[in-house]
N, C-alpha and C positions, 0 to 999 in steps of 0.2 A: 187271178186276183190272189191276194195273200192270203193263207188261211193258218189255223193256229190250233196246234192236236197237244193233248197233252197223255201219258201214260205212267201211271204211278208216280212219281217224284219230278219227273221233265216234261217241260214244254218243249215245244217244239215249233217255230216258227217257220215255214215257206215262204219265199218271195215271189214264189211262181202259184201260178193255178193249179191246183188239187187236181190228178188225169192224167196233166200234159206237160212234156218236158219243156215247152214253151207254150205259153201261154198266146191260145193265136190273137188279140187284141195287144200283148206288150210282149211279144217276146225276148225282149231281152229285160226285163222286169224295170223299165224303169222309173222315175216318181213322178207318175202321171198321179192326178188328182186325186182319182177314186182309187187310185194303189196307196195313194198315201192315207187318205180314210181307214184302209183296208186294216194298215200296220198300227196306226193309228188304236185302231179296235182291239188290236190284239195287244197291244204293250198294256191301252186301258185293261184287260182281263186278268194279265196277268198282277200288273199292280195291287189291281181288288183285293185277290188271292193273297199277293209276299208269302208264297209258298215254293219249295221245288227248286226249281235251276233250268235254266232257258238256252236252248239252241236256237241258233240262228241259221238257217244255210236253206235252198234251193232246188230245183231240176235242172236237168241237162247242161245247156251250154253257159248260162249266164248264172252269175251271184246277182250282181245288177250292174248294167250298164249306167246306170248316173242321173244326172237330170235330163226330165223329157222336155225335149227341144220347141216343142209348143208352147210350151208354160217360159220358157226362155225368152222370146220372141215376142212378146206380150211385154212391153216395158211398164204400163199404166200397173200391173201385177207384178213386177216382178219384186219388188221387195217385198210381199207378202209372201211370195213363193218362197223365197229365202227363207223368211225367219221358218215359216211351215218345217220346213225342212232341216234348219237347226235347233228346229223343238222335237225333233225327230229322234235327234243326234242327242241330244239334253236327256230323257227322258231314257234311252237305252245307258246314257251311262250312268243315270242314277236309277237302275232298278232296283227294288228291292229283294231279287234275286240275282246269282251269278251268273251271266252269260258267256258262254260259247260262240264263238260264230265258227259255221263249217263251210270254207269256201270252194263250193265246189267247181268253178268257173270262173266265166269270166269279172273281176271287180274293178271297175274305172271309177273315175271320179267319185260324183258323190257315193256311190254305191263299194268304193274301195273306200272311204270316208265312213262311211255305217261298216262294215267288218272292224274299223279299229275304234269302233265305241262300244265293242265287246270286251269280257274281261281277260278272254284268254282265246287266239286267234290260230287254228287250224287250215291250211291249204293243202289241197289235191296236187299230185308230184307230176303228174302225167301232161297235164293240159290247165291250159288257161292260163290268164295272168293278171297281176293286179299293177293298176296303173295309174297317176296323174296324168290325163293327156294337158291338162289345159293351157300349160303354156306352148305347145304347140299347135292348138289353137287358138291363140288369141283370146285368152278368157283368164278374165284378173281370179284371184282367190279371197274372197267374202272374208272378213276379220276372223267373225267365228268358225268358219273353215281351217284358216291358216293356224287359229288359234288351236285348237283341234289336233292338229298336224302336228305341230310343235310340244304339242302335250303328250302326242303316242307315237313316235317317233325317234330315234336317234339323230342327233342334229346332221350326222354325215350323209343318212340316207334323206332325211327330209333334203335336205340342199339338193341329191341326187336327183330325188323321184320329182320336187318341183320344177326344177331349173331346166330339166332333159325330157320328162315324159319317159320314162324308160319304162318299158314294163319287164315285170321279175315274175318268173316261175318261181311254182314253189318253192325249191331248193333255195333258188336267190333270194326270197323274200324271205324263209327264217335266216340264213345268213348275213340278211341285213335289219334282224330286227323286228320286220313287220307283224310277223307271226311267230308264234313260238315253235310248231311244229310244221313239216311237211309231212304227207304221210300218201300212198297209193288210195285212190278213189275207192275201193271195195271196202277198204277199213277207217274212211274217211267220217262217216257217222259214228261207228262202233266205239273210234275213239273219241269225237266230243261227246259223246251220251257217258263215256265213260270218266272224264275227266268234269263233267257238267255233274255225273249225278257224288262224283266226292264233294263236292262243292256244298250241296244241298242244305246240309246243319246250319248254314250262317245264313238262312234266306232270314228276312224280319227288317222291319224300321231301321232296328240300328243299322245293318247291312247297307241300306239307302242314304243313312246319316253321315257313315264314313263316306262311301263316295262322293256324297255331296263336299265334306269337306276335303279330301286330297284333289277336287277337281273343280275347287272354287273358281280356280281364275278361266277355266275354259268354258264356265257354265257360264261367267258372268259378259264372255264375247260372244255367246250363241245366245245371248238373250234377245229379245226381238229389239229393231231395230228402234222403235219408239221409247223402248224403255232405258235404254240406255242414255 
């Protein structure tokens, strides 16, 4: 389950369970119900606060595998699921702190979708990879998804990563944009804690205000689906 440490100036957010490199109920971390409550809890905490600067990143093999296939499956839910999930996305990009996300494995779908509603995105060089698979599965992309995409993205690689499923190691993924740095897994935290905590002086309201406004038009296609 997700849990959320903080030490002097940074938080620090897990996708996996506190122990275990995989979590044995979700191992591959993905947004099953009570994972999403979990995250849910922890952005509320940090919000309270608008203190510090916020890491994102995981155990072992997975950043997150994406959405959980049961909540998919369930049509009578599934637009609830969704919006759950783009309020997920809403809410990490308008933090009132700066976000890191440290990717240390594997990031598909949704869960490659939450690493790019960080503000400044780090992957591991060695292993894992971030990926759209869903058009190679036969699965459309949700407005505010695509909208999303479009907004954190380079149009060449967007086109790439939707239309192919390609997945990019680190190296390919800053080379195309996705993240600013690749960096070896040993120095993989060392350096978002390091680039998270210069960040720190602009945590506060305004900090939230600007985001909301340079990211008006992607908030307002992850807004839930009634309200629109």
């Amino acid at each position: 389950m997700p849990y959320l440490n903080r030490s002097g100036d940074l938080w620090e957010l897990y996708l996996g369970t506190e122990g275990h490199d995989l979590d044995p109920d979700n191992p591959e971390n993905r947004f099953a119900s009570s994972w999403l409550t979990a995250v849910e809890d922890a952005l509320t905490e940090v919000e309270s606060q608008a203190t510090g600067a916020l890491v994102i990143t995981a155990t072992g093999k997975f950043f997150s595998n994406g959405l959980e296939l049961a909540e998919l499956a369930d049509p009578s839910g599934l637009d609830a699921y969704i919006d759950r999930v783009h309020d997920v996305y809403a809410r990490v990009l308008t933090l009132p702190v700066a976000t890191v996300a440290a990717i240390n494995g594997h990031a598909f779908g949704a869960g490659a979708m939450l690493a790019l509603c960080a503000d400044h995105r780090i992957m591991r060089t060695e292993r894992g990879f971030w990926s759209l698979p869903e058009v190679a599965l036969g699965m459309p992309f949700p407005d505010g998804m695509a909208s999303l995409l479009a907004e954190r993205l380079p149009e060449s690689t967007r086109t790439e990563a939707m239309t192919t499923s390609r997945r990019y190691g680190g190296a390919d993924a800053a080379a195309a944009g996705i993240v600013e740095e690749a960096v070896a897994i040993d120095g993989l935290l060392e350096r978002a804690r390091a680039v998270a905590q210069d960040r720190v002086g602009v945590a506060g309201a305004n900090l939230a205000g600007v985001k909301r406004s340079m990211r008006r038009g992607v908030l307002a296609d992850l807004a839930p689906t009634a309200s629109r």
